[in-house]
Structure formats: structure tokens, C-alpha cells
Residue, then its C-alpha position, 0 to 999 in steps of 0.5 A: x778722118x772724122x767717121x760716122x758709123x751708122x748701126x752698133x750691132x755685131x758688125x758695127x762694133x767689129x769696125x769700131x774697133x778696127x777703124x778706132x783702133x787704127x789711130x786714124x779715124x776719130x769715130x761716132x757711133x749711132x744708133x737707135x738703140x742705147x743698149x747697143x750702144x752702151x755695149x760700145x761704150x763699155x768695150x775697153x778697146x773702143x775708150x773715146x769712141x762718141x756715141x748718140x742715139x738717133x732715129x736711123x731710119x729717118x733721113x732728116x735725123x740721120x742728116x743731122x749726125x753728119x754734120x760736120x763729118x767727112x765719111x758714113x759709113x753705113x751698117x743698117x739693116x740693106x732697107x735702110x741704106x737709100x735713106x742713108x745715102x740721101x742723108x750723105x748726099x745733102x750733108x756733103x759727106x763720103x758714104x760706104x755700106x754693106x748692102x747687097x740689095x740690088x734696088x738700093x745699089x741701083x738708087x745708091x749709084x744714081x744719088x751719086x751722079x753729079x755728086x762731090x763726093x764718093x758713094x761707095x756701097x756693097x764694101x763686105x763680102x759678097x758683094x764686095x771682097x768677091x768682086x774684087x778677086x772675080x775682077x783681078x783674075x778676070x784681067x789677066x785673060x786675052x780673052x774672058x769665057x768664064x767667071x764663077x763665084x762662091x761664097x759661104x758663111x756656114x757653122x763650123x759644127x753643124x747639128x740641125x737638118x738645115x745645116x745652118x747657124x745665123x751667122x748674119x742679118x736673118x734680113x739679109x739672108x730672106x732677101x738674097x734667097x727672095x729676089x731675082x738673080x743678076x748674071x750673064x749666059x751666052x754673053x748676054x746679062x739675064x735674071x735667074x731665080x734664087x735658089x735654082x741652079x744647085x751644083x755640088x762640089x768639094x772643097x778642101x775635103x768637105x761637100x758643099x752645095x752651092x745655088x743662085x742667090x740675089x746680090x753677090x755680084x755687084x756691079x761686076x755684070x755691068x763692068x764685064x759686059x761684052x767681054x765675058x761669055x758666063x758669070x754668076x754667083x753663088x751662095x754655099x750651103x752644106x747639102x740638103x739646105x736648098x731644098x729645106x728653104x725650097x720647101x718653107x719659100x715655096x711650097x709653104x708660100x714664106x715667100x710671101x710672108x717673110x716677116x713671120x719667116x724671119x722670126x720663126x729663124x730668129x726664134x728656133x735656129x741658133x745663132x753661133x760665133x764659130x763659123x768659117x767663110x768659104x771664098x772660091x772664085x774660077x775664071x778661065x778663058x784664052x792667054x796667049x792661045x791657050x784655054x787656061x782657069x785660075x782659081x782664088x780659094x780661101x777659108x776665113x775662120x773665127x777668131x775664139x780667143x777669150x777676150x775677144x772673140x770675132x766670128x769669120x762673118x764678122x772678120x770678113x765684112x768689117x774689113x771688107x768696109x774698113x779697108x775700102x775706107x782706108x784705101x779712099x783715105x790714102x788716096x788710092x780710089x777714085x774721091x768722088x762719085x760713085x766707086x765699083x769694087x771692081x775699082x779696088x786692086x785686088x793687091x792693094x786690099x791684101x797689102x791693107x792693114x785690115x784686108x789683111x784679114x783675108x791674106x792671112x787666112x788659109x789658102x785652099x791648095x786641094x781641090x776636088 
């Protein structure tokens, strides 16, 4: 299957390797930048990867890439990702990405009306693997009253009073903590604020907070209308964040002003390879008469080996994306239009090579 992947950066280059390495992907690796590139190039485990320089931003430019390709899949910045898909649509090619704004989800879903072929967004973690284990467990109920997801990607050593390393896109991060909040109450589908609705809990051992942030949920508030009575999603932060980044969105007014925001992060908070992915899903509702909760917990963490090491974001979303291209290659999802998360099972993604990631993480027994 011949591949484009749009973006060489720290993700970029995690599904390099693994699409590559897999011996079934012949893999085109653009970008606007060649020093990024050139780090693909120079990856012994990425000999024979093509690489070109493009203006990612432009969907002519991009158009022209696709030529000739069966796929794209997309690792640009979420703002770029309508450009992306439009691109996909007029080049008659298959389209995966990471987004988790809501806007392009929207815009995305809409291009794939109509289309030949398959338009597949939010394939990472949260939107993405979350999803996938929120609709699994949500299935096995008679009737649904509950679902509640939380996902982390937090330092492992944490040493600053936000208690936070930029393990992601600083972009990405602004976005989801800036824009409303889908989520269903009292069986009907409203917007919350971000960063409202802060609860505490311990998991494993460790405190965390958890509070509302835009995008996590996909299209699961679509798909779960009218069967479920509360569901939302969470991002996790150790205690104390929410109220630091409370304080600089606004109290200081960054809200309007993200872009100086983001360099100030870029510039004064260190990014870090050693983190840990927090995944913690509970749905409870009736089976055969009885109220009962089923909990999906899992910590993903990075990988520090010398030769070549992978932090848990990095793990998690490139085989988030890698495998739902690989189950649409094996036949496994629908092969045109546009496909949910919802629509993985979540047991074909665990028996995948690179969902594998996520099966062979340690399962959280204790609870508190």
C-alpha cells in the first residue's frame, strides 16, 4: 500500500518506522521542512523511505504529492487538516489523521459525503484509542447511564508548579484547553466550558485531577445519542494544573492572545521523553437487571532504551493511526466514506501488530 504521510515531526517519525518497518507500506514522507526531513533520512530504520519538500499548507501543493498514492496519512498541525482532507478528496486517496478539533472533524465528515473513498480523522489517542474502549464497553450494557473517559499524557518526574512537561503539540494543548466541550447530561447532547468541571482521584497510587477539555470524544456523542444518560471526557493533570492555566487563559486574558501563550510554553516549560499515558474509562448501566460499572485502566509508558527511544505520547498515537490504517488495509472497516472510531472493535485493535502497544501496557488492578 502506497502511503503519503504528511508531517516529519516527533509523531511523524514514530509512524515512519512502524508503517515502514512493517514491510507492507511503501512510505512518502512530506514536509515543509528538510532538516526534518533529513533526520528521516539519516534513521537506519527508515532506509528506503522517500522523502519531498512541500508546502504543507497549501492544498494545491499537497494535491500534488498524492498523486499516484493509495492513502494520507496526515500529522500536520489539527489547523492544517481541511486542507489536508480537501487535498485527499480531489486526489481520489484514502485520509487518516490525528485531529482533535472539532471544526475540522466536522468539515472533514462533510468532505466525505459522497466520496469513493474512506475519510478517517482523530485516529490517536484521545479522540481516538479512548473512543474505541468508551464504545466497547458501552455495548455490553442492557441499558447505558453512564460513560466517563480520561486520558493523561503527564511527565513522569514532575518539577515545575504546573506540574507538566510538553510531551505534545503546545497547538494542540492551547486548542483543547480554549474551545467548548461536547458532552451529553440528562440524555441530551450540550457544551461545557474547558477547564470546568474539576474532580480529583487516585489511580494506581497517585493523585490526579481531571477537568473538561474540547475534542477527546470524537463522534462518540453522536453515535451514543439517546441511549446514554451522562458522558464526557476528561483530560488528567496532576493537582494544582487546572487552576495555573485557570489563572494564564483568564485571569490574564491568554485566551485571547494564544500565540504569545504558546511561546512563552515553548520557551520556559521543557519538553521531556519520559512520560506516562493514563487511559481510565468507567461505563455502568443495567445487565440483565442489575446496576453494574466496568472499568478499562491502563498506564502506557515510554520507552528509554538508548538506540531508540519513544516516549508513551509518541507509543500511543502513532499506533492509534498505524493501526487503523492497517485494519482498513486488511479489510476490516468500512472502505469508503467517512469511518467513526466507534466502528474499530476494540479487540481487533489489541490483536493488531501495532495496537499491540497499548495490550502490552500494565494493566491498573487497584483502584481508589
Amino acid at each position: 500500500m502506497r502511503i503519503t504521510l504528511l508531517g516529519a515531526g516527533h509523531i511523524g517519525q514514530t509512524i515512519t518506522r512502524l508503517l515502514h518497518g512493517s514491510g507492507d507500506y511503501r512510505v512518502t514522507v512530506v514536509d515543509r521542512s528538510a532538516a526534518a526531513l533529513a533526520k528521516i533520512s539519516a534513521d537506519p530504520a527508515c532506509a528506503g523511505v522517500a522523502t519531498r519538500v512541500a508546502e504543507t499548507a497549501d492544498a494545491a501543493g499537497v494535491g500534488a504529492v498524492l498523486r499516484g498514492q493509495d492513502a494520507v496519512v496526515n500529522a500536520l498541525p489539527y489547523h492544517l487538516a481541511t486542507v489536508a482532507a480537501t487535498a485527499a478528496r480531489e486526489a481520489g486517496v484514502h485520509y487518516f489523521d490525528l485531529t482533535e478539533d472539532v471544526a475540522a472533524t466536522r468539515a472533514i465528515k462533510a468532505l466525505a459525503e459522497g466520496a469513493r473513498t474512506a475519510f478517517m480523522p482523530q485516529c490517536g489517542l484521545a479522540p481516538g484509542f479512548i473512543g474505541i474502549v468508551a464504545h466497547h464497553l458501552a455495548r455490553s450494557f442492557d441499558t447505558l447511564h453512564e460513560v466517563k473517559m480520561r486520558v493523561g499524557a503527564l511527565p513522569a518526574f514532575p518539577t515545575n508548579s504546573l506540574k507538566y512537561n510538553l510531551t505534545w503539540s503546545v497547538d494542540g494543548l492551547i486548542n483543547e484547553y480554549c474551545h467548548p466541550c461536547e458532552a451529553i447530561r440528562g440524555g441530551r447532547n450540550i457544551e461545557v466550558l474547558p477547564l470546568e468541571g474539576l474532580e480529583h482521584f487516585s489511580l494506581d497510587g497517585t493523585e490526579y485531577e481531571a477537568f473538561n477539555t474540547s475534542g477527546g470524544l470524537g463522534t462518540l456523542c453522536e453515535t451514543l445519542a439517546g441511549r446514554v444518560q451522562t458522558l464526557d471526557y476528561k483530560s488528567v493533570r496532576y493537582p494544582g494544573h487546572r487552576d495555573l492555566m485557570k489563572m494564564l487563559l483568564e485571569e490574564l486574558q491568554l485566551n485571547q492572545d494564544t500565540e504569545t501563550l504558546k511561546a512563552i510554553m515553548r520557551r520556559s516549560i521543557p519538553s521531556t521523553m519520559q512520560d506516562v499515558v493514563l487511559v481510565f474509562v468507567t461505563a455502568s448501566g443495567l445487565r440483565d437487571g442489575s446496576l453494574v460499572q466496568e472499568v478499562f485502566a491502563r498506564k502506557i509508558f515510554a520507552d528509554r532504551s538508548e538506540k531508540a527511544p519513544l516516549s508513551a505520547i509518541q507509543i500511543t498515537t502513532a499506533a492509534g493511526i498505524c493501526a487503523a490504517v492497517d485494519l482498513f488495509r486488511e479489510g476490516k472497516l468500512p472502505q469508503q466514506g467517512f469511518i467513526r472510531q466507534e466502528q474499530v472493535a476494540l479487540p481487533d485493535f489489541l490483536a493488531n501488530r501495532f495496537g499491540a502497544a497499548y495490550q502490552q501496557s500494565r494493566q491498573v488492578e487497584s483502584i481508589g
